[in-house]
C-alpha positions in Angstrom: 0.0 0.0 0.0 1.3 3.1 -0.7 1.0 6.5 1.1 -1.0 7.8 -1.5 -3.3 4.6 -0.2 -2.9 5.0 3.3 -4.0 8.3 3.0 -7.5 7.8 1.5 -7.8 4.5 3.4 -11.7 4.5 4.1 -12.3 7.5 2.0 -14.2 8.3 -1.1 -11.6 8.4 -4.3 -12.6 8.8 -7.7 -11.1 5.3 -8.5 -13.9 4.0 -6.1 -16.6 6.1 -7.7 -15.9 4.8 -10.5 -15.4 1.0 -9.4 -19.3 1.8 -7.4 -20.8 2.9 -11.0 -19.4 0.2 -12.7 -20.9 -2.1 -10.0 -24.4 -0.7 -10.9 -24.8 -1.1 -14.4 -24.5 -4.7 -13.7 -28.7 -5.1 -13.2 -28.7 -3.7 -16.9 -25.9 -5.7 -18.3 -28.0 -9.0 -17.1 -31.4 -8.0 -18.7 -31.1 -5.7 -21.4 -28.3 -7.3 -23.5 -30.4 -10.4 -23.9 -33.5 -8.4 -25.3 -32.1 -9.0 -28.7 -31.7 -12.9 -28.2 -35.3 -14.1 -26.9 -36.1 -14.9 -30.7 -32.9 -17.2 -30.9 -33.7 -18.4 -28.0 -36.6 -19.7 -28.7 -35.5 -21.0 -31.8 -32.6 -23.3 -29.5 -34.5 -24.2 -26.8 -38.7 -24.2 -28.2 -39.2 -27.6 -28.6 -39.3 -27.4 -24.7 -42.8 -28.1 -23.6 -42.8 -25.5 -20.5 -40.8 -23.0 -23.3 -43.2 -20.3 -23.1 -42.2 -19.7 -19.1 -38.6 -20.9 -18.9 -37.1 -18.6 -22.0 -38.8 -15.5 -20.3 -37.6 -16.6 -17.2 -33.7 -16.3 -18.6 -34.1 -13.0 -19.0 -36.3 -12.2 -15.7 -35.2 -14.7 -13.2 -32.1 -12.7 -11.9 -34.0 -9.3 -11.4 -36.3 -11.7 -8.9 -33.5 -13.5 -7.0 -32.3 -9.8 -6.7 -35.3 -8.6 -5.1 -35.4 -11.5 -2.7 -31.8 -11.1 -2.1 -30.7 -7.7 -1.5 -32.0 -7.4 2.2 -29.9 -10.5 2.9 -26.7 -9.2 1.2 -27.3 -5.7 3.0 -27.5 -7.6 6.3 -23.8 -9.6 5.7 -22.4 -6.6 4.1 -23.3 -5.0 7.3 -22.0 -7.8 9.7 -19.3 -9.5 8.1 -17.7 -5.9 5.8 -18.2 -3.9 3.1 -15.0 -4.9 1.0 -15.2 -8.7 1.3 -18.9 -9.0 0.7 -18.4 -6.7 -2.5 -15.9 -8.7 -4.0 -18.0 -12.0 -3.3 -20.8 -10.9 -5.6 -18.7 -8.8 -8.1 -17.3 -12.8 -8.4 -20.0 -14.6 -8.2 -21.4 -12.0 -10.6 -19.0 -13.2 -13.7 -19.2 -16.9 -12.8 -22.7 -17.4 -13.2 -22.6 -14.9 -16.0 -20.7 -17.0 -18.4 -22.2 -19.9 -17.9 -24.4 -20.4 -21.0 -21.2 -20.3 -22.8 -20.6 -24.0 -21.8 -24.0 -25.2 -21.4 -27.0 -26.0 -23.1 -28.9 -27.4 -20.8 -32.4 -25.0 -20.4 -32.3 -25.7 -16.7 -28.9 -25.1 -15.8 -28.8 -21.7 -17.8 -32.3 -20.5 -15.8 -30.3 -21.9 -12.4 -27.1 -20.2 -13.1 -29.0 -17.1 -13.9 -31.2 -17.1 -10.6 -27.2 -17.2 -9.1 -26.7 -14.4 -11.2 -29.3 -12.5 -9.3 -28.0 -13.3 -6.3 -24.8 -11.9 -7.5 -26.5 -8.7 -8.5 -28.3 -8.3 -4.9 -24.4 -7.8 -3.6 -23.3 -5.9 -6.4 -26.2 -3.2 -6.8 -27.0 -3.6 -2.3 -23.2 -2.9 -1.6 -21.8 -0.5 -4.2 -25.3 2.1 -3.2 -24.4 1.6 0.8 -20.6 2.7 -0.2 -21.8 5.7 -2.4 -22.9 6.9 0.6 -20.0 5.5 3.2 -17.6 7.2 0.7 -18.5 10.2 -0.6 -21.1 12.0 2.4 -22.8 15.3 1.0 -21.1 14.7 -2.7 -23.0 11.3 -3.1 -25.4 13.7 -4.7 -22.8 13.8 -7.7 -22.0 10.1 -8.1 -26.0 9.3 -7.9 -26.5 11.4 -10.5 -23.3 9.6 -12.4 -25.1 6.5 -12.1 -28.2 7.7 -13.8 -25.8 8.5 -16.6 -23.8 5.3 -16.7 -27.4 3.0 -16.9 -28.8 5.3 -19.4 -25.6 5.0 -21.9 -24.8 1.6 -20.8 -28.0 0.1 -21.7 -28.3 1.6 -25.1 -24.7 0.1 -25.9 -25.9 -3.4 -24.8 -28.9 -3.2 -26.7 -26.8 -2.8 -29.9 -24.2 -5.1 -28.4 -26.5 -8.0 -27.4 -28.1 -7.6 -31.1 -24.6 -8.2 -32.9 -23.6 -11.0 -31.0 -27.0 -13.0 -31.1 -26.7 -12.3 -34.9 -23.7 -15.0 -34.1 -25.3 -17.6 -31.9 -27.8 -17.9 -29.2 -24.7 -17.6 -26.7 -23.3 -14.8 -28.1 -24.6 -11.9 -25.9 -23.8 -14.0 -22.8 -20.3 -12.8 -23.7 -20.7 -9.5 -22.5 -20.4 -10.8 -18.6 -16.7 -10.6 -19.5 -17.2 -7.1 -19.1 -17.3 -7.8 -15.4 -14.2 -8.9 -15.0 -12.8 -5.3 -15.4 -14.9 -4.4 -12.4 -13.9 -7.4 -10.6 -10.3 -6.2 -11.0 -11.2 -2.8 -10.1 -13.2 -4.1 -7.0 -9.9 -5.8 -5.7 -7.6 -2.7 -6.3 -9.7 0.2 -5.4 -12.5 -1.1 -2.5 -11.8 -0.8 1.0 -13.7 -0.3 3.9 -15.1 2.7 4.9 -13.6 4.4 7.9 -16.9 4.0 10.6 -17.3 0.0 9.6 -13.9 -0.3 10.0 -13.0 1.1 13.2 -16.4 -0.7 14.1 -15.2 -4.0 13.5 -12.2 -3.3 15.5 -14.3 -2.1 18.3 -16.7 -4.3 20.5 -19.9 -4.2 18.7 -23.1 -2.1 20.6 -26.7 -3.2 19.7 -27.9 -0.6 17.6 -31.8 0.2 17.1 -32.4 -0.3 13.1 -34.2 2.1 11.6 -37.4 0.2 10.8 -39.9 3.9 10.3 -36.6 5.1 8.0 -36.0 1.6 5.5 -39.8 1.3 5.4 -40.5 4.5 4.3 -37.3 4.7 1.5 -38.8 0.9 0.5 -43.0 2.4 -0.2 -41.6 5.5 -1.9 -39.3 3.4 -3.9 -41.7 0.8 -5.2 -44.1 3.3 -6.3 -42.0 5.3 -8.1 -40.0 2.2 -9.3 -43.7 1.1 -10.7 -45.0 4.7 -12.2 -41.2 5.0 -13.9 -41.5 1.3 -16.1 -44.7 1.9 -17.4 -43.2 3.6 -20.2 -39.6 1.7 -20.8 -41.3 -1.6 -20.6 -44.5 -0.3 -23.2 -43.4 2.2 -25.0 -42.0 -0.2 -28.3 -45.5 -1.5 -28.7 -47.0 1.7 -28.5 -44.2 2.9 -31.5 -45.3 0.1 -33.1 -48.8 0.7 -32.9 -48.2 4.1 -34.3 -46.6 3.1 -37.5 -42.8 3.7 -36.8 -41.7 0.3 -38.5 -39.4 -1.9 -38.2 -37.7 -3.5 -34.6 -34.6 -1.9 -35.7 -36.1 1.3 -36.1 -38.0 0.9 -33.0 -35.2 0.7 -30.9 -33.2 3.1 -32.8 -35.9 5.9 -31.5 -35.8 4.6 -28.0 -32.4 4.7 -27.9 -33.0 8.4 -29.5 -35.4 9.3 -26.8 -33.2 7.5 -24.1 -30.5 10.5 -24.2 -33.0 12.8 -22.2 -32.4 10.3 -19.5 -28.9 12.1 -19.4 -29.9 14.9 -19.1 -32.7 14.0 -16.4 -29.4 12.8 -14.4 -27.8 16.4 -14.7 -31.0 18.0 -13.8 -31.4 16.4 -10.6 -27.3 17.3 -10.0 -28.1 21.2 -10.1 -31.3 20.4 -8.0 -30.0 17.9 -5.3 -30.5 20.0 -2.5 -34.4 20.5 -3.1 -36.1 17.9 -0.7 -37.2 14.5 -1.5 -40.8 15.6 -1.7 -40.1 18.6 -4.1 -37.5 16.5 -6.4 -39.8 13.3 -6.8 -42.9 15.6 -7.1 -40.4 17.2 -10.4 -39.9 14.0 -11.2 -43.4 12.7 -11.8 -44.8 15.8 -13.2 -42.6 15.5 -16.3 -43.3 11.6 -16.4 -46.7 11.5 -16.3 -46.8 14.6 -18.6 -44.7 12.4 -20.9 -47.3 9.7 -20.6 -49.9 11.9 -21.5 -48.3 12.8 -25.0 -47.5 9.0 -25.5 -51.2 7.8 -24.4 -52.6 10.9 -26.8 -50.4 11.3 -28.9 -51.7 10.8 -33.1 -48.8 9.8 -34.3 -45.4 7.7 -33.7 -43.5 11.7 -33.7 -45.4 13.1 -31.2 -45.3 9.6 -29.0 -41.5 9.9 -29.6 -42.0 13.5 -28.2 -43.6 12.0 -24.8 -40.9 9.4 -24.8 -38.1 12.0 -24.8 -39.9 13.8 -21.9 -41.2 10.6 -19.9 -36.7 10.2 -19.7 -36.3 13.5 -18.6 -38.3 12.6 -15.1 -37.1 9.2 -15.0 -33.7 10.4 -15.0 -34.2 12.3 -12.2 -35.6 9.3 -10.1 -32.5 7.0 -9.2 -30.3 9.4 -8.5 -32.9 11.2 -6.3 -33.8 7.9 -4.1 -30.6 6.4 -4.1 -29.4 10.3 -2.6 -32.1 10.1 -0.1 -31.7 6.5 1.1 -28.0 7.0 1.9 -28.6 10.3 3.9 -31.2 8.8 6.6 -29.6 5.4 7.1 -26.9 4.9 9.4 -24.2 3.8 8.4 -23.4 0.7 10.2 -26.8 0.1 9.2 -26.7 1.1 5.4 -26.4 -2.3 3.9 -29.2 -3.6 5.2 -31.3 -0.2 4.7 -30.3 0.1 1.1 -31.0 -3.8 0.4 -34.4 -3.0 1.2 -34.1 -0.1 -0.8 -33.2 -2.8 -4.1 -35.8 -5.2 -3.1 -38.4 -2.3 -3.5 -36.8 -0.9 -6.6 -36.4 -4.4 -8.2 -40.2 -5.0 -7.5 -41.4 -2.0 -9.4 -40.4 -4.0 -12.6 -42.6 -6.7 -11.8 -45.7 -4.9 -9.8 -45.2 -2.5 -13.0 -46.3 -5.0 -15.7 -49.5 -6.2 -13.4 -50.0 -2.5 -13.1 -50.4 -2.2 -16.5 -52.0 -5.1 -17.3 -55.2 -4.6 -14.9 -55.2 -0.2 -16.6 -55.2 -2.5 -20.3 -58.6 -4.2 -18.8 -60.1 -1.3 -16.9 -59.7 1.3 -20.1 -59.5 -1.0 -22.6 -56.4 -1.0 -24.4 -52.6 -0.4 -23.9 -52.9 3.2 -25.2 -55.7 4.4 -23.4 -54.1 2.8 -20.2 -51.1 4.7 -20.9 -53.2 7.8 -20.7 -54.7 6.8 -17.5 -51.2 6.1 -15.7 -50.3 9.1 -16.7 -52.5 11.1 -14.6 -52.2 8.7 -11.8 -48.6 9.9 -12.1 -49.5 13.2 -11.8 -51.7 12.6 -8.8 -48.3 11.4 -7.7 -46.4 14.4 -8.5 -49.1 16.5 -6.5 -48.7 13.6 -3.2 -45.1 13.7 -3.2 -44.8 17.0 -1.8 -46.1 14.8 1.9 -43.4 12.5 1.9 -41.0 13.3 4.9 -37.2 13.9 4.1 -36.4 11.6 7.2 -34.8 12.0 10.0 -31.6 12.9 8.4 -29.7 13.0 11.9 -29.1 9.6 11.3 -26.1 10.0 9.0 -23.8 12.4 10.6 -20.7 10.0 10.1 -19.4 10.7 6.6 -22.6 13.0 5.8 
């Protein structure tokens, strides 16, 4: 270790920052880059008689053992260290991730990617708890970082996962060897922060955890984690329902509309000191107005229009929760707080689609129950102005 090393020991670095943002694009690497593959999927493993739920399930299953997991991984990272417990998942992250390249059994890819999950409970639990260890009142900056890095790295993988599955059915299974550079980086960089670690040195005092705190950060996440999907996971078939032709041409206007979600990020970076109510209530005006457009919208331009402003809000929404969760969680307590956090988060994907599914019914169609979302979004915007910032007093070490 050199003095250079000694001297940050514990302490935010943009090395870590970086490592911490790598860390959370791994939720995206493990769904979106096999968006592209499902048809070759299909096409390998069809002749399956339970096909129609297994094939899905690749592509689902680790966001669900994520979910389940996080709490658990918050509660070890707690207990056991920050650094170890990182580097376990980051590791068990680009084992599981490359096994379909060796197998072809249907089961043993679904099972390896339910480990995969697990992986990403660690990954995405731990490197949000040490945004917060590390980096105190600038977490706001790094939050924001990582609304940038998902927004960009998903698009990439999108195109990515598309080339490769042009090659073979395995071929976007590849890009877990992105991970390794994050594994490396994991090793190197992560330490413990300075209050864990003088912590684990110490005898350990019962600590009350901060039950009102996690279960507040874990409602306000899962609703805005369900209001934020409706449009990323509907939005292709309302294009397509508009006339904007072809899948490639589909995804080349989401990917279009997906660089407002950049600038969402920034926005919330110059705003970061507005409280949780105020940003969130910002945050849902301009996603449900986007919904609006896309639900009303008369053609596959204007519907591109409310995509481009649905990103704007949405980018403002991570950032903004992850922010908040760090600052009202102890830190001794963090991993556990922010695994709850994840759990909540990860559940807006599925609550989102059931969501949608019972609007379809009630209004009669996927457009119409765009529309209606929409203003339950801005209902939303109106509510979120009640939601306590917390009792802040929590995080005074590294805050």
């Amino acid at each position: 270790m050199t003095m250079t090393d000694t001297m940050t020991a514990g302490q935010g670095t943009t090395a870590k920052g970086l490592t911490l943002i790598y860390a959370q694009v791994l939720p995206v690497m493990a769904i979106v880059s096999l968006f592209p593959a499902i048809p070759k999927l299909f096409a390998e493993f069809g002749a399956n008689p339970n096909a129609g739920f297994l094939i899905p399930a690749i592509v689902t299953a680790p966001s669900l053992c994520a979910a389940l997991f996080a709490p658990l991984a918050g509660i070890i990272a707690d207990r056991y260290g920050r650094r170890r417990s990182f580097i376990f998942g980051m590791v068990l992250y680009v084992l599981a991730g490359l096994v379909p390249l060796f197998v072809a059994d249907l089961g043993l890819i679904i099972a390896s990617r339910a480990v995969l999950g697990i992986a990403e409970a660690f990954a995405i639990t731990i490197s949000s708890a040490l945004i917060g260890d590390y980096f105190g009142k600038q977490r706001h900056r790094w939050t924001a970082w990582v609304g940038v890095a998902t927004s960009v790295a998903g698009t990439a993988l999108i195109a990515a996962g598309g080339a490769l599955a042009d090659i073979s059915w395995r071929g976007p299974f590849a890009i877990y060897l992105l991970a390794i550079p994050g594994l490396i980086m994991a090793v190197m960089f992560i330490d413990e922060p300075q209050a864990t670690a003088s912590s684990h040195s110490a005898p350990r005092q019962h600590q009350r955890f901060p039950w009102k705190e996690a279960l507040l950060i874990g409602t306000v996440t899962l609703i805005s984690s369900v209001l934020y999907y409706v449009e990323p996971l509907n939005i292709a078939r309302v294009l397509d329902a508009k006339g904007a032709g072809s899948a490639t041409q589909i995804g080349l206007i989401q990917a279009a509309t997906s660089i407002a979600y950049i600038g969402g990020a920034f926005l919330y970076r110059r705003l970061h000191e507005w409280s949780i109510g105020h940003l969130l209530g910002l945050a849902a005006l301009l996603i449900g107005a986007g919904q609006l457009v896309i639900g009303l919208g008369p053609t596959w331009q204007v519907v591109s229009l409310g995509a481009a402003i649905q990103q704007v809000g949405g980018g403002m929404v991570i950032p903004a929760l992850l922010a908040w969760g760090q600052s009202i969680l102890p830190l001794e307590q963090r991993g556990r707080g922010m695994g709850i956090w994840a759990t909540a988060f990860f559940s807006g994907t599925f609550a989102c689609g059931a969501v949608v599914a019972l609007a379809t019914g009630l209004t009669g169609g996927l457009t119409p129950a765009m529309t209606a979302l929409g203003v339950v979004t801005l209902v939303f915007a109106l509510l979120a102005r009640l939601i306590p910032a917390g009792n802040r007093s929590l995080s005074t070490v590294n805050a």
